[in-house]
GUDRENTOR-531598 format. One record per residue: x, y, z negated of N, C-alpha, C in turn. Coordinates in pm, whole numbers, plus 50000, padded with zeros to 5 digits. Atoms other than C-alpha are relative to their C-alpha. Layout:
BEGIN
XYZXYZXYZ;...
//
This chain:
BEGIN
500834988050000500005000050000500865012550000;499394990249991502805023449927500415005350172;499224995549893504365020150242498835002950149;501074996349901500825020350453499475012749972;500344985650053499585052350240500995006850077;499234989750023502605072250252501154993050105;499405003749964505015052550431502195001249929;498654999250078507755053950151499834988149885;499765011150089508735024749903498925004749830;500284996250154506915022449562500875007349930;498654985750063508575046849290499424993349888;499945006450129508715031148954500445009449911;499914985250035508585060648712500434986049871;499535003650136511115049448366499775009849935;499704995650109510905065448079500894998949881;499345008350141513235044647857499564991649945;500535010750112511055029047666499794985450073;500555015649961509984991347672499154994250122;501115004149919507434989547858500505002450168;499444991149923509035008748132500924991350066;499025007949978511814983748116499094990250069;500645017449951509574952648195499035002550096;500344995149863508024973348483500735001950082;499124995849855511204980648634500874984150027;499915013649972511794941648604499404991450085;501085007949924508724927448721500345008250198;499895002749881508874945849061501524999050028;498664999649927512474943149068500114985750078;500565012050009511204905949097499504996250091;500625001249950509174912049283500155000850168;499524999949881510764916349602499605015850100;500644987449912509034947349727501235013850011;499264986949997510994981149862499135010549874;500664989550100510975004749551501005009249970;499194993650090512945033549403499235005949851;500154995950135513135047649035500115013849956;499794991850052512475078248916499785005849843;499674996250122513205094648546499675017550009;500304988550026511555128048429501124998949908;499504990350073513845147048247498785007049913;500544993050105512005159147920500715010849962;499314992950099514845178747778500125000149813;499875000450193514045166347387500024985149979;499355017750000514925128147484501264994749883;498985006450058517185113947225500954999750116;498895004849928520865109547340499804989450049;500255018849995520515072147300499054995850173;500515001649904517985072347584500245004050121;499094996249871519775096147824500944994850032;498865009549934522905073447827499324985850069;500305017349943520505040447848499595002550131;500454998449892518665058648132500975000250113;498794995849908522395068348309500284983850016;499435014949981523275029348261499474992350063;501405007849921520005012048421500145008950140;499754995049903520355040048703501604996950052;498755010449866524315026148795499874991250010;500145015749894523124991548824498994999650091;500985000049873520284999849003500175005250104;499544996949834522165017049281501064993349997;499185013249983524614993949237499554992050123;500555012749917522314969449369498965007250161;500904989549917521024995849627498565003649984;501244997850087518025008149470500385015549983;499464991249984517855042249526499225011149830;500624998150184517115062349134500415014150017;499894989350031516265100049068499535005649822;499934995350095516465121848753499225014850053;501064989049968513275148648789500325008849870;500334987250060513835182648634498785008150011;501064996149980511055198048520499265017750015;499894980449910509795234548658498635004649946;501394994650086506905258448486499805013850118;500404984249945505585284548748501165002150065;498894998749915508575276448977501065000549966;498674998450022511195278948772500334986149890;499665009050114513275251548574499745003349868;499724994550175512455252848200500134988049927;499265007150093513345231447917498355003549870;500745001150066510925219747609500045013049943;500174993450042512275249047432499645013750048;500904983049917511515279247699498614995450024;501255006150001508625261947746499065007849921;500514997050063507185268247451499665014349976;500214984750005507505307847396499015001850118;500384998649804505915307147774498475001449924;501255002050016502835291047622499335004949829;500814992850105502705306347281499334990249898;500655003750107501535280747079500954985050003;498945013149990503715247046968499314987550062;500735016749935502815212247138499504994049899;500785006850133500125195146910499304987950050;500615011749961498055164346957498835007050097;500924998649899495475181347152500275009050117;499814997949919497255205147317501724996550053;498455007749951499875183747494500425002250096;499374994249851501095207747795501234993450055;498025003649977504835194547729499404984050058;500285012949920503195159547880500455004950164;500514998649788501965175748209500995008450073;499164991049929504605198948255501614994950014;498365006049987507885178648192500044984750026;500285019449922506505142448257499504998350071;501225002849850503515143248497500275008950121;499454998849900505345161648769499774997950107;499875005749949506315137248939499534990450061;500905010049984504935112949190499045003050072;501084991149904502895139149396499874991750146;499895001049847502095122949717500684985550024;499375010649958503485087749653499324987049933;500855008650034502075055249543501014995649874;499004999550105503955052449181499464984149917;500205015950093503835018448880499955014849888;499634988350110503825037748516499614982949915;500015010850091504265011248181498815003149903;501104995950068500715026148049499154983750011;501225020250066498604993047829499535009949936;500805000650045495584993747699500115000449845;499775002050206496914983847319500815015849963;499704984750031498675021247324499015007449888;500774994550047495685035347244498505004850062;501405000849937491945037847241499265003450136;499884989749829491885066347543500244991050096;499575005449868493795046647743499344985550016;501035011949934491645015747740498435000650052;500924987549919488915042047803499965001750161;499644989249874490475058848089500524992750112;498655005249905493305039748251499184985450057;500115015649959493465006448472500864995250044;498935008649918495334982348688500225009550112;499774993649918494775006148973499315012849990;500334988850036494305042548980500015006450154;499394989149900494035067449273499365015749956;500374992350094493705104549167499405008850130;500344991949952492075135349324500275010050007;499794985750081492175170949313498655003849927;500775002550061488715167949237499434987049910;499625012850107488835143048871498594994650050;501215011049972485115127449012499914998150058;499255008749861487005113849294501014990149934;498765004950075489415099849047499254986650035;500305010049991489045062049104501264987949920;499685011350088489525028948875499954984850026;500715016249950489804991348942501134991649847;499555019250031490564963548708499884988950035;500095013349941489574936248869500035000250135;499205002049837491344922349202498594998950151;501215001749943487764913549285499015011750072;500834988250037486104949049274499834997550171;500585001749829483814949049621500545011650031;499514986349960485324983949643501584999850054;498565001849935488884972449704500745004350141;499904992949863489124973250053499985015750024;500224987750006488165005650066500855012249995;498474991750023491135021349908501344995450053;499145003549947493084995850049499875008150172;499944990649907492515016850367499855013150003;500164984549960492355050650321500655004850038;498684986049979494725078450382500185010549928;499804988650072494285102950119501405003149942;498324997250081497545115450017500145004349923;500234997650170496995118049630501104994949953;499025011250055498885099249408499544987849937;500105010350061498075065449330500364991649921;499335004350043499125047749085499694981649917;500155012749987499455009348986500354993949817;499185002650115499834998548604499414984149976;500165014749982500754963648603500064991549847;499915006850122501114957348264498945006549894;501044994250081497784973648137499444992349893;500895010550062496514943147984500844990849893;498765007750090499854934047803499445002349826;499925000650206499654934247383501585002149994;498624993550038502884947147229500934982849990;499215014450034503934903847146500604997550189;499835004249841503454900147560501695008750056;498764992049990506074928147594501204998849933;498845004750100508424920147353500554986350026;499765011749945508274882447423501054997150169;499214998949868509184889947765501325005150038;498784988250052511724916147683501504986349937;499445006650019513374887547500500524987650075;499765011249951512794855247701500795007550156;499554993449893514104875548029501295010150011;498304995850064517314890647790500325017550096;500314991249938515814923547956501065012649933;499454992450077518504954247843499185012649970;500994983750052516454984947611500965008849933;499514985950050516845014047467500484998149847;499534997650144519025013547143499045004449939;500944987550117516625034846962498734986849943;500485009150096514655004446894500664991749875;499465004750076517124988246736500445006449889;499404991750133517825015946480498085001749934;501345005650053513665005346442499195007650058;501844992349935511405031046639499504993750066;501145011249938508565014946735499285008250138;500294990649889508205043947014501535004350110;498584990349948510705063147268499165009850045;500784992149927509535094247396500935014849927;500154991450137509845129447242500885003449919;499774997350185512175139146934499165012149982;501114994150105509255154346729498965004850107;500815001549921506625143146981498784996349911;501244999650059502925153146778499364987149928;501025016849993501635120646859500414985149894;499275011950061504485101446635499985004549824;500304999150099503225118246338500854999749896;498904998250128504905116145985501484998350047;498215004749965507805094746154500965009350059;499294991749925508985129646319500885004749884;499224998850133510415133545952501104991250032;498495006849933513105107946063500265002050092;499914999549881513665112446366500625014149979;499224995750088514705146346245500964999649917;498725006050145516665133145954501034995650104;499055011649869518595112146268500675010650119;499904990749903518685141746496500295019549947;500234980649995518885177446339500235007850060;499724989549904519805195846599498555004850091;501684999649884516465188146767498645012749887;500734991350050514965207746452500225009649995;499274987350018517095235846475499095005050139;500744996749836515915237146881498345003749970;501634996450003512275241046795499885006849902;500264991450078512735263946494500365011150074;499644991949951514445284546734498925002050097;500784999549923511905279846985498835006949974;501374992750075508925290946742500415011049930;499204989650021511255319246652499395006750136;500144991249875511075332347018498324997050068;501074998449952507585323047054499115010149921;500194986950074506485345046760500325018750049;499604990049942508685374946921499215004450129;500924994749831506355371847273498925001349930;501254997550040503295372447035499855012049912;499934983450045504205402746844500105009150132;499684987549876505545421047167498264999350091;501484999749947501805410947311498615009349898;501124996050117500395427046955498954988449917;500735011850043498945393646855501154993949850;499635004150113499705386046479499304988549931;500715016650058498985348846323500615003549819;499364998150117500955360746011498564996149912;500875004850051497405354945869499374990349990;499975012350010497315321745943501044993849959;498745008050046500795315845774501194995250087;498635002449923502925320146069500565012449967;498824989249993505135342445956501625003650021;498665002549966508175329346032500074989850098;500285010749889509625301346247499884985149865;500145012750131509925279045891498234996349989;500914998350011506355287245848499224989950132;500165002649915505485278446167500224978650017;499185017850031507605241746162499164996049935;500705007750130505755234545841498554997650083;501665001649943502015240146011500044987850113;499835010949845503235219246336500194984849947;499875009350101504655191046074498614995349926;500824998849998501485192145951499914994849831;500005003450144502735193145603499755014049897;501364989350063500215208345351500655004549869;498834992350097502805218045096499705012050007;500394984150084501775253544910501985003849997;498694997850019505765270844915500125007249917;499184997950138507265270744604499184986249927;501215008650075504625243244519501034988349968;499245008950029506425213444319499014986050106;500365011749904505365178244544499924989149914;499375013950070505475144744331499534990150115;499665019049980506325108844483500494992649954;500015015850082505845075144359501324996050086;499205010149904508885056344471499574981149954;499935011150027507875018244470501114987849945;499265013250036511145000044427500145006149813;499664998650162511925018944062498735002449907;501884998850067507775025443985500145017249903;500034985850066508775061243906499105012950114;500504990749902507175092844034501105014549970;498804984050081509545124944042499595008950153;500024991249938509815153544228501205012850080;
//
């Protein structure tokens, strides 16, 4: 389909993570013409930018042709942290711009794979399927799970030059992925092995408390976004728009609300620690 749509090879979009991996396996497997492409986030762990540089020289190694997508806001390159001042308000669970603007890019106009399952999360067993083709108008957007669907054909001929996309491992469970990962001695991303049960992101909304480590592991990445909500404060004063009454008054201030930790400042905190059965502060 890629190459009858568009007449260019599938594009196997990595991210690093797991899943990602055992998508760029299966069609590697699979015999079909494909290349690989890698958004550039700009707030990627190290760990993942070297694994991504290492999977991209064996894969042109083996001639497999692999790009690294920089991501552009209103034409110009920007980075998570210009980003942010741009839009004035920090990346939160609902408003997740830093998705569409530094990951979803890519892929315009080509028939792409992505490592999106169903066990992720509720939405996406909602929303998503085995096969996707998109629109510019979303109630054109079209869905198939089953190979059967009398509608098949259909898309198997068209010509729209959208972006379609194919997720072959929608129906996986996290054991299916892992199992495979193992029995197939598949190479991942370090960052599991130091235990995140995610890759994506450092201090990506969606990963909740755990952005407290991930931090702890990274500080530089908190320095980058204190600085960032520093210079996004400065475009919202120079606009005359003051939040100081909602407790942004700084970029600390700010951090803390995004953290989404409800700490009063100066307020003492107590925690139980379980292994000694004490509580301190």
């Amino acid at each position: 389909m890629a190459l009858n749509h568009y007449g260019k090879p599938l594009l196997v979009t990595d991210s690093g993570g797991k899943d990602s991996a055992v998508c760029r396996e299966l069609v590697r497997r699979s015999g079909v013409p494909y290349e690989i492409i890698h958004n550039l986030t700009t707030a990627d762990a190290p760990q993942t930018i070297l694994y991504i540089r290492e999977r991209f020289r064996v894969a042109e190694a083996a001639g497999i042709p692999c790009e690294i997508q920089y991501p552009y806001y209103k034409g110009k390159r920007v980075t998570m942290w210009s980003l942010i001042p741009q839009k004035k308000i920090p990346p939160t669970r609902l408003a997740r711009y830093c998705c569409e603007v530094l990951k979803e890019g890519s892929g315009v106009g080509r028939f792409i794979t992505t490592g999106v399952r169903w066990a992720e999360s509720r939405k996406r067993k909602a929303g998503r399927g085995i096969y996707e083709a998109f629109d510019r108008d979303q109630t054109k957007k079209l869905i198939l799970n089953n190979d059967n669907d009398n509608r098949r054909q259909l898309f198997e001929s068209c010509r729209v030059r959208s972006k379609h996309i194919c997720n072959p491992i929608v129906d996986w469970s996290d054991r299916d992925v892992w199992d495979y990962i193992q029995s197939e001695k598949i190479p991942i991303n370090p960052l599991y092995e130091m235990g995140f049960y995610r890759v994506g992101c450092i201090g990506c909304p969606m990963a909740g408390k755990h952005r407290y480590r991930e931090f702890a592991l990274f500080p530089t990445y908190e320095r980058a976004y204190k600085r960032a909500f520093e210079k996004m404060l400065l475009v919202q004063k120079l606009e005359g728009k003051d939040d100081s009454t909602g407790g942004w008054v700084d970029a600390e201030s700010v951090f803390r609300w995004w953290m989404e930790d409800d700490t009063i400042p100066g307020q003492y905190k107590l925690q139980f620690n379980e292994e000694t059965n004490e509580v301190y502060y």
